[in-house]
HTML snippet that shows the backbone in 3Dmol.js (N, CA, C, O; Angstrom):
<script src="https://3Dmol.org/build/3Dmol-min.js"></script>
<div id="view" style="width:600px;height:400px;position:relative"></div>
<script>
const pdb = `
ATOM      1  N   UNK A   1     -19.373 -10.304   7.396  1.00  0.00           N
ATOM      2  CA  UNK A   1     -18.412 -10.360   8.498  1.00  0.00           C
ATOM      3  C   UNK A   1     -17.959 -11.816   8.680  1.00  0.00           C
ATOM      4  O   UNK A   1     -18.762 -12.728   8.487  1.00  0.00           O
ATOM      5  N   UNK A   2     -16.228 -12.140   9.180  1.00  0.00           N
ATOM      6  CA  UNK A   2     -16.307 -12.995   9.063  1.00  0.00           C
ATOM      7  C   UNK A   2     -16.597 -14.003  10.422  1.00  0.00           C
ATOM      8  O   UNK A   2     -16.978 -13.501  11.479  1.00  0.00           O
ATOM      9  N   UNK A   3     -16.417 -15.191  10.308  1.00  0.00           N
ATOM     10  CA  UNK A   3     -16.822 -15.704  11.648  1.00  0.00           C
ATOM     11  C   UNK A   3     -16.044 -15.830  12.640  1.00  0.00           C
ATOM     12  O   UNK A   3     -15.023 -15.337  12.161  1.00  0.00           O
ATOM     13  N   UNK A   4     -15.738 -16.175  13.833  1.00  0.00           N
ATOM     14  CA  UNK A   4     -15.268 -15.850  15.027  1.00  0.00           C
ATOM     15  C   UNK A   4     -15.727 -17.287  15.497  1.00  0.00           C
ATOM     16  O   UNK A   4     -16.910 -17.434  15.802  1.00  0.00           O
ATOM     17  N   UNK A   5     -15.108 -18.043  15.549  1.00  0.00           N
ATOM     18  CA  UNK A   5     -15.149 -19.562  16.450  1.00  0.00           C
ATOM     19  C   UNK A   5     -15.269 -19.327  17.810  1.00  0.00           C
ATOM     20  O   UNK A   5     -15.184 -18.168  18.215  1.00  0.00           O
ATOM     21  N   UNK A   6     -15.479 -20.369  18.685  1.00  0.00           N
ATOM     22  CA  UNK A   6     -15.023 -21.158  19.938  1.00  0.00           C
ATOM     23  C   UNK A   6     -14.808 -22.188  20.284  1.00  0.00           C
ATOM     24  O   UNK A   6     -15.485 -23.146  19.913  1.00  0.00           O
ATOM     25  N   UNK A   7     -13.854 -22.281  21.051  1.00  0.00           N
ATOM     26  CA  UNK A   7     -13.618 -24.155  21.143  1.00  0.00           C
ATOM     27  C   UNK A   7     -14.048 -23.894  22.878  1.00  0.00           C
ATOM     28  O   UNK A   7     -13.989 -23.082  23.802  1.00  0.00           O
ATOM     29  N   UNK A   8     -14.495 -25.216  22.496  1.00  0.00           N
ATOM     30  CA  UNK A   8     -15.018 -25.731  24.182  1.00  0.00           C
ATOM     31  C   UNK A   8     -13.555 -26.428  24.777  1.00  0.00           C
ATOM     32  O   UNK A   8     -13.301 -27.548  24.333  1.00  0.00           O
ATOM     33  N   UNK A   9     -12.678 -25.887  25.659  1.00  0.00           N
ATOM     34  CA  UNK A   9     -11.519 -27.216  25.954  1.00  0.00           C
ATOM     35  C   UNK A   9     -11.909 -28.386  26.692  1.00  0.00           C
ATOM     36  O   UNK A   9     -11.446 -29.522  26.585  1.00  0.00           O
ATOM     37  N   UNK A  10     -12.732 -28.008  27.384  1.00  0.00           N
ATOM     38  CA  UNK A  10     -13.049 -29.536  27.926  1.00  0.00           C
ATOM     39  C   UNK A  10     -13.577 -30.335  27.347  1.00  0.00           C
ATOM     40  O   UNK A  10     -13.433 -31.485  27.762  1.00  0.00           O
ATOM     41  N   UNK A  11     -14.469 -30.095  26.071  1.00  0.00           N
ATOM     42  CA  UNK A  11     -14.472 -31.158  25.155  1.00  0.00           C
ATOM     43  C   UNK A  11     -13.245 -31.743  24.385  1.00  0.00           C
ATOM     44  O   UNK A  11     -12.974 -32.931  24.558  1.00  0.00           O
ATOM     45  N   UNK A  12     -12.649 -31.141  23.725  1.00  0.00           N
ATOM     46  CA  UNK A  12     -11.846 -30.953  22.988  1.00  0.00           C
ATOM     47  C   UNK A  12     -10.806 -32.045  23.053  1.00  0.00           C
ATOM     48  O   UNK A  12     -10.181 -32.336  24.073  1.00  0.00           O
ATOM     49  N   UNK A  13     -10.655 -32.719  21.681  1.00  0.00           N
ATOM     50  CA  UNK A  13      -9.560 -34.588  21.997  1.00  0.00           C
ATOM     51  C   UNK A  13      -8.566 -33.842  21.328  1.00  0.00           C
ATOM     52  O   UNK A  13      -7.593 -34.588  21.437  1.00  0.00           O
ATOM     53  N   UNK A  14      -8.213 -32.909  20.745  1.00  0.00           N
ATOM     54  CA  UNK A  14      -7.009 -32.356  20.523  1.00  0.00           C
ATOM     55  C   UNK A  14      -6.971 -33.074  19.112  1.00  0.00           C
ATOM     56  O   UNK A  14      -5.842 -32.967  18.632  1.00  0.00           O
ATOM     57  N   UNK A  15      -7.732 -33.682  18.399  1.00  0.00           N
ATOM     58  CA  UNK A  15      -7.825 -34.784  17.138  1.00  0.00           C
ATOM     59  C   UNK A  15      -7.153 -33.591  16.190  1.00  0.00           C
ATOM     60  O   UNK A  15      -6.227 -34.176  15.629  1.00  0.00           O
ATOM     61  N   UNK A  16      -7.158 -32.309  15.766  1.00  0.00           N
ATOM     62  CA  UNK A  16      -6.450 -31.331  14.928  1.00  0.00           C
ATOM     63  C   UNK A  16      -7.463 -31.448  13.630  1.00  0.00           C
ATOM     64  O   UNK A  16      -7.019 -30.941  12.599  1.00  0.00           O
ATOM     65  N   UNK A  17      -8.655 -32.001  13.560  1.00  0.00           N
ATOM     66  CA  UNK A  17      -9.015 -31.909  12.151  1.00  0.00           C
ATOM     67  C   UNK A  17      -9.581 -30.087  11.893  1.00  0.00           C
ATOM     68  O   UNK A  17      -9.860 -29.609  10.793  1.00  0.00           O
ATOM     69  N   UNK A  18      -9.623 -29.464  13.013  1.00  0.00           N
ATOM     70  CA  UNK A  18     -10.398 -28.041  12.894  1.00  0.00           C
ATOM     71  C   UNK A  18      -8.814 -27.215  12.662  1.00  0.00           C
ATOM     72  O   UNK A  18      -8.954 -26.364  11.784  1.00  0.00           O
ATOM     73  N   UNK A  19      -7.926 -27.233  13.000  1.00  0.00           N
ATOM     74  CA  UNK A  19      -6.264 -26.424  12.535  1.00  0.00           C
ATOM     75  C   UNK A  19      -5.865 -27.031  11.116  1.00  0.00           C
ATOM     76  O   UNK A  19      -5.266 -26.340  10.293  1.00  0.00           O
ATOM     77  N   UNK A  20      -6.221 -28.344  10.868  1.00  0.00           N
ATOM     78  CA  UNK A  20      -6.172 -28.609   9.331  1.00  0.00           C
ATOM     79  C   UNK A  20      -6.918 -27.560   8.280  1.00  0.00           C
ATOM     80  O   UNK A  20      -6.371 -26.953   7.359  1.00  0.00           O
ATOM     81  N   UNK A  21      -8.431 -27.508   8.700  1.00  0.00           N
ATOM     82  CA  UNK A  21      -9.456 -27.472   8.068  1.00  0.00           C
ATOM     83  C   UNK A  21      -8.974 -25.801   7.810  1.00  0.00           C
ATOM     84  O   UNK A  21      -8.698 -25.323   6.709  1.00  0.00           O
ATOM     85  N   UNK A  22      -8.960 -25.242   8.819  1.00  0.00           N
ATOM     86  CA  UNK A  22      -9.040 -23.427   9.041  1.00  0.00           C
ATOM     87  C   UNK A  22      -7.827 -23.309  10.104  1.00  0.00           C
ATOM     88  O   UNK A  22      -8.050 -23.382  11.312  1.00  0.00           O
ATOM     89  N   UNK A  23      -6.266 -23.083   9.472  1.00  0.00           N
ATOM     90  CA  UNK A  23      -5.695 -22.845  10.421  1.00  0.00           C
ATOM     91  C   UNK A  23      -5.123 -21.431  10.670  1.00  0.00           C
ATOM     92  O   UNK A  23      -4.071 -21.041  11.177  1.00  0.00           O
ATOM     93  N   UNK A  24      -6.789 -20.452   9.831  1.00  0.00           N
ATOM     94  CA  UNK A  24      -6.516 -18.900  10.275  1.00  0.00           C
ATOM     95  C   UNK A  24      -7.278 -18.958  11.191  1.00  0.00           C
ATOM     96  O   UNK A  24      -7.425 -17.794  11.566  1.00  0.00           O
ATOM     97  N   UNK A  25      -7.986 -19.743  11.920  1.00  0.00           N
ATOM     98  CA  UNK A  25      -9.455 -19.523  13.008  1.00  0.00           C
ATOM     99  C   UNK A  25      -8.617 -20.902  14.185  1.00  0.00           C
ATOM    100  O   UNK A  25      -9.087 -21.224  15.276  1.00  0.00           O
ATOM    101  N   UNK A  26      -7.581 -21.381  13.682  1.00  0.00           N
ATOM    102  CA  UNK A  26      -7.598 -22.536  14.879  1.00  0.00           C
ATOM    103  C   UNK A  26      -6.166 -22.771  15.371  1.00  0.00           C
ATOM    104  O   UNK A  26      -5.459 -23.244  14.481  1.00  0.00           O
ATOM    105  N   UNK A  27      -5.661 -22.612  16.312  1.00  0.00           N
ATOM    106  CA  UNK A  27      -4.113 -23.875  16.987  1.00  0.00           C
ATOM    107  C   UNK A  27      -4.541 -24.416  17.828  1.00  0.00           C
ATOM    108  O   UNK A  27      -5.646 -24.519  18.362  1.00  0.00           O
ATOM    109  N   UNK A  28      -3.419 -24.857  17.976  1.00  0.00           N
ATOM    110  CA  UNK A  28      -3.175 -26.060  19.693  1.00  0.00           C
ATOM    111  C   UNK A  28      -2.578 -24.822  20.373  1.00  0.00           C
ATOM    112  O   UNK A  28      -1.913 -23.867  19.973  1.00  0.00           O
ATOM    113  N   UNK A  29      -3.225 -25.328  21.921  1.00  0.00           N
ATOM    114  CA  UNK A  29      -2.753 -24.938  22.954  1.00  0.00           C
ATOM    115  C   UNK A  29      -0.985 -25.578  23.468  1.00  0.00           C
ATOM    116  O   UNK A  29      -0.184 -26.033  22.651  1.00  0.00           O
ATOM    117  N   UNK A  30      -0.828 -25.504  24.343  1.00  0.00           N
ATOM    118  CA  UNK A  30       0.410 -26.023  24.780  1.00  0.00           C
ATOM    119  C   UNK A  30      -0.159 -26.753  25.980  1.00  0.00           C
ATOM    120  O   UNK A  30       0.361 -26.714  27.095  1.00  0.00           O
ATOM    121  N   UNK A  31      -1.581 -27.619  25.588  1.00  0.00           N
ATOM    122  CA  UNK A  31      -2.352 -29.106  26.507  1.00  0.00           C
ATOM    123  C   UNK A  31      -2.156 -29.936  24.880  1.00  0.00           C
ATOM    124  O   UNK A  31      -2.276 -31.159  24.804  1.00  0.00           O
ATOM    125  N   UNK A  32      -1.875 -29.152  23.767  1.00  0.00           N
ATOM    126  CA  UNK A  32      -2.731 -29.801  22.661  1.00  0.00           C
ATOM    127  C   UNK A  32      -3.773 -30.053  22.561  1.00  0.00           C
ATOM    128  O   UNK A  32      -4.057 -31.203  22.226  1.00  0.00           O
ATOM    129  N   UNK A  33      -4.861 -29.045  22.816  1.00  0.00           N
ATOM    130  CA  UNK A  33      -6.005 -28.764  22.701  1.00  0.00           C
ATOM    131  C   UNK A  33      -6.328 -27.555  21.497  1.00  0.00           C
ATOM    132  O   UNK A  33      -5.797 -26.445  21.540  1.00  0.00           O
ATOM    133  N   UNK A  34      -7.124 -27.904  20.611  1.00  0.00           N
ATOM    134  CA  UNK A  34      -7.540 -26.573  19.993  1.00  0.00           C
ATOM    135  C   UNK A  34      -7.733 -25.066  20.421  1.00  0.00           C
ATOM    136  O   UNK A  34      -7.753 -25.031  21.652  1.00  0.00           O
ATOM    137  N   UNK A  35      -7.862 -23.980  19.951  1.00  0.00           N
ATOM    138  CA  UNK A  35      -8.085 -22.652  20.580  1.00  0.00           C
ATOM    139  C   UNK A  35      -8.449 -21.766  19.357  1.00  0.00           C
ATOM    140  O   UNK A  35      -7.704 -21.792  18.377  1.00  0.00           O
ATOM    141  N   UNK A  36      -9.470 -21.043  19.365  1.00  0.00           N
ATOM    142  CA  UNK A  36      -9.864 -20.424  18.308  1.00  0.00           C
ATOM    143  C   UNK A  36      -8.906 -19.294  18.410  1.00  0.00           C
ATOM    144  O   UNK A  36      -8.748 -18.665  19.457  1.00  0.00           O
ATOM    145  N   UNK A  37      -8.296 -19.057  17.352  1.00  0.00           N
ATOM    146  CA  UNK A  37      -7.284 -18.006  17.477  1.00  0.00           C
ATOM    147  C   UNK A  37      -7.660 -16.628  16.389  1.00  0.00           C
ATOM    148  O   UNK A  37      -6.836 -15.714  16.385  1.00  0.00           O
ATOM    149  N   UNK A  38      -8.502 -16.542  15.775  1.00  0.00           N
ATOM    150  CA  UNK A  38      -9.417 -15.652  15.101  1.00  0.00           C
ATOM    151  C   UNK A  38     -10.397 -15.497  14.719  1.00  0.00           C
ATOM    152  O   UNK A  38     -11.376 -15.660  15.448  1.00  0.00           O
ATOM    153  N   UNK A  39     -10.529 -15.058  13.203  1.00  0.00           N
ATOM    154  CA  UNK A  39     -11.664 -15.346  12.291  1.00  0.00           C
ATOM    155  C   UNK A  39     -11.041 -15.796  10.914  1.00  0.00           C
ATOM    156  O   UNK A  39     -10.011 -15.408  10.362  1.00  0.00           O
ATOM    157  N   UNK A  40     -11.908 -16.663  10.556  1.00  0.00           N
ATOM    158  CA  UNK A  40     -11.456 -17.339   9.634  1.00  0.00           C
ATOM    159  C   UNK A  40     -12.483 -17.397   8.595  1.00  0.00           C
ATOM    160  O   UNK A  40     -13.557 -16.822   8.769  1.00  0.00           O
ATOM    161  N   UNK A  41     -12.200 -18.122   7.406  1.00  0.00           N
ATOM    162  CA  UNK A  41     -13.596 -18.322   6.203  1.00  0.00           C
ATOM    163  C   UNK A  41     -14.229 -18.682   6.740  1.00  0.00           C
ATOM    164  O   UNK A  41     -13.969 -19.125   7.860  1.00  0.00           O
ATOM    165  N   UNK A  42     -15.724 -18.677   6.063  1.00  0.00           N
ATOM    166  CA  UNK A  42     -17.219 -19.185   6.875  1.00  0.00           C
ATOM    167  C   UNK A  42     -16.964 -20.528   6.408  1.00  0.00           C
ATOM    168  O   UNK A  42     -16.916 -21.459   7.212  1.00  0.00           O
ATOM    169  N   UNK A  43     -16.816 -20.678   5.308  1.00  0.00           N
ATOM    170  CA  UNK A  43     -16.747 -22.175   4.633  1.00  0.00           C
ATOM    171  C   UNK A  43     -15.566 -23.170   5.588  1.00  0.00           C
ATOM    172  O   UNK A  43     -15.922 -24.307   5.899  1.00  0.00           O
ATOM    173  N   UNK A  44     -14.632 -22.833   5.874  1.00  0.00           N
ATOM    174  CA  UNK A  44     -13.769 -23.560   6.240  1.00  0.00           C
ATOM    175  C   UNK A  44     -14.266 -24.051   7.840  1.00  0.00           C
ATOM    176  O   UNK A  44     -14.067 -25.183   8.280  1.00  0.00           O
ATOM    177  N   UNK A  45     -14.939 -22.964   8.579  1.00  0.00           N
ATOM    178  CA  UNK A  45     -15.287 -22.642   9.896  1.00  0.00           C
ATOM    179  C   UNK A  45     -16.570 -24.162   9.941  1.00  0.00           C
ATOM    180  O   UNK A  45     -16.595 -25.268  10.480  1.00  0.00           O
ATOM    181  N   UNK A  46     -17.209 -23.598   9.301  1.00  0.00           N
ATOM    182  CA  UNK A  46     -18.455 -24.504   8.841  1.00  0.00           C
ATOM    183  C   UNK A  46     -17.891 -25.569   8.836  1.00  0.00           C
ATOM    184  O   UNK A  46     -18.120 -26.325   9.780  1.00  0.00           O
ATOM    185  N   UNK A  47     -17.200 -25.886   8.046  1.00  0.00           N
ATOM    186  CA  UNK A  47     -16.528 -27.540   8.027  1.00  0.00           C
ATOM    187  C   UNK A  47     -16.052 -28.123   9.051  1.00  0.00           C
ATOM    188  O   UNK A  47     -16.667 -29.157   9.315  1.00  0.00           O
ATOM    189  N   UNK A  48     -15.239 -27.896   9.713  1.00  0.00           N
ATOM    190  CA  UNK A  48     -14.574 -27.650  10.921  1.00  0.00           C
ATOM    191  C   UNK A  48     -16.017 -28.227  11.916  1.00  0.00           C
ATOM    192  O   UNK A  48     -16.233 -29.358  12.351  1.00  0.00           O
ATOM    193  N   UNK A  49     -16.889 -26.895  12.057  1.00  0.00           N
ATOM    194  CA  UNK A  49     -17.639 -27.151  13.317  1.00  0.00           C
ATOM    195  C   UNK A  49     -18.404 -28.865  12.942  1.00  0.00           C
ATOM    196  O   UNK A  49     -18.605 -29.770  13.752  1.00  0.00           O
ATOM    197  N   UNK A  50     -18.637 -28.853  11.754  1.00  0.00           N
ATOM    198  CA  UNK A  50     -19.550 -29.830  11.191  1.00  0.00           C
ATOM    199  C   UNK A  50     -18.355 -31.172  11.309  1.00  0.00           C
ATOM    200  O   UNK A  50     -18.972 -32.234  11.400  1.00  0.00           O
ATOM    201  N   UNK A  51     -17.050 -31.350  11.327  1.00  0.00           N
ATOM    202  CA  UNK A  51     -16.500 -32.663  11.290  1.00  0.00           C
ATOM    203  C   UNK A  51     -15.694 -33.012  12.530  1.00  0.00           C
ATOM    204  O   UNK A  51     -14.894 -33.927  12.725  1.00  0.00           O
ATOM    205  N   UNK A  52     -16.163 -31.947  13.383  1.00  0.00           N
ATOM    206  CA  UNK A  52     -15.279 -31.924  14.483  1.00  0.00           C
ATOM    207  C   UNK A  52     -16.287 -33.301  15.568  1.00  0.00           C
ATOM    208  O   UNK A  52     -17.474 -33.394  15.879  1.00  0.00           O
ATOM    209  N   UNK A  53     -15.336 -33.966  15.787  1.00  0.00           N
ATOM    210  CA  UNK A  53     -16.081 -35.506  16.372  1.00  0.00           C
ATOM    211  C   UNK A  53     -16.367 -35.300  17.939  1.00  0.00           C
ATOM    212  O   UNK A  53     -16.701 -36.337  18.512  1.00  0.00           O
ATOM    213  N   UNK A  54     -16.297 -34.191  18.701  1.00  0.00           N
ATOM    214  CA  UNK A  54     -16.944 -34.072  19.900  1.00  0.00           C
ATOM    215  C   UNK A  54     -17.803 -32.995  19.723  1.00  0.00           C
ATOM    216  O   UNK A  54     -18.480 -32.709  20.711  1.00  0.00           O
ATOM    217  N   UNK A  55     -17.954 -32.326  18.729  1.00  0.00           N
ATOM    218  CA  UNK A  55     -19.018 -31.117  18.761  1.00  0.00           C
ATOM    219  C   UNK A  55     -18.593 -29.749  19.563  1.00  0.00           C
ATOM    220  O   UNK A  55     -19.491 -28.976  19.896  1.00  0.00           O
ATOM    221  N   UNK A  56     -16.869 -29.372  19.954  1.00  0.00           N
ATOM    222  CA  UNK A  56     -16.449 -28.619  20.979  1.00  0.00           C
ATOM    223  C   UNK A  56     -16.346 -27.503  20.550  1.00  0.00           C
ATOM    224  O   UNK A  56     -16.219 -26.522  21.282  1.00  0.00           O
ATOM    225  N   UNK A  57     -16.392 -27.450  19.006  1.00  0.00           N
ATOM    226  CA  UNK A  57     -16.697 -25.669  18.358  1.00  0.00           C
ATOM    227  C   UNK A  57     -18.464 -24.938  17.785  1.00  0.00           C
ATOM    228  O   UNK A  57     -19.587 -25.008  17.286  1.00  0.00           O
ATOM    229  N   UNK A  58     -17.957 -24.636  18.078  1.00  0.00           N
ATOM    230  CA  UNK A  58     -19.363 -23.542  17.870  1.00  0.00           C
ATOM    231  C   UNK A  58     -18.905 -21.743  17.254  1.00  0.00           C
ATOM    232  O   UNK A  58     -17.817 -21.200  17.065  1.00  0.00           O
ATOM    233  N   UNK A  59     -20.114 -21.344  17.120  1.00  0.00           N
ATOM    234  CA  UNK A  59     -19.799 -19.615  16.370  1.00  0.00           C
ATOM    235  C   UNK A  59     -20.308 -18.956  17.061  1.00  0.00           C
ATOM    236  O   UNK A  59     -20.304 -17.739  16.871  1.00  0.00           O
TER     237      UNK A  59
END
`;
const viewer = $3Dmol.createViewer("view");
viewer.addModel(pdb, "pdb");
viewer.setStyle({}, {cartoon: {color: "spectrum"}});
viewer.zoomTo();
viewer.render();
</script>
């Protein structure tokens, strides 16, 4: 199954490296904040949670 993100917004610097990484699991809001918008690859998800510089996604 695949994975299912969350973004924390109040962490969240809007930096875009997680909509680069997986932009079937991620957009901007209209704050420019991230928003998990599905499920996406595990691999890509993984990356994402792992380079994201406030720690605001999780699975």
């Amino acid at each position: 199954m695949p994975k299912k993100p969350t973004v924390d917004s109040d962490a969240c610097i809007g930096c875009g490296l997680c909509v680069g990484t997986c932009p079937a699991a991620f957009d901007f809001n209209d704050e420019g904040k991230a928003v998990a918008i599905g499920e996406g690859d595990d691999a890509e998800i993984d990356e994402a949670i792992a380079n994201c510089p406030v720690q605001a996604i999780s699975e």
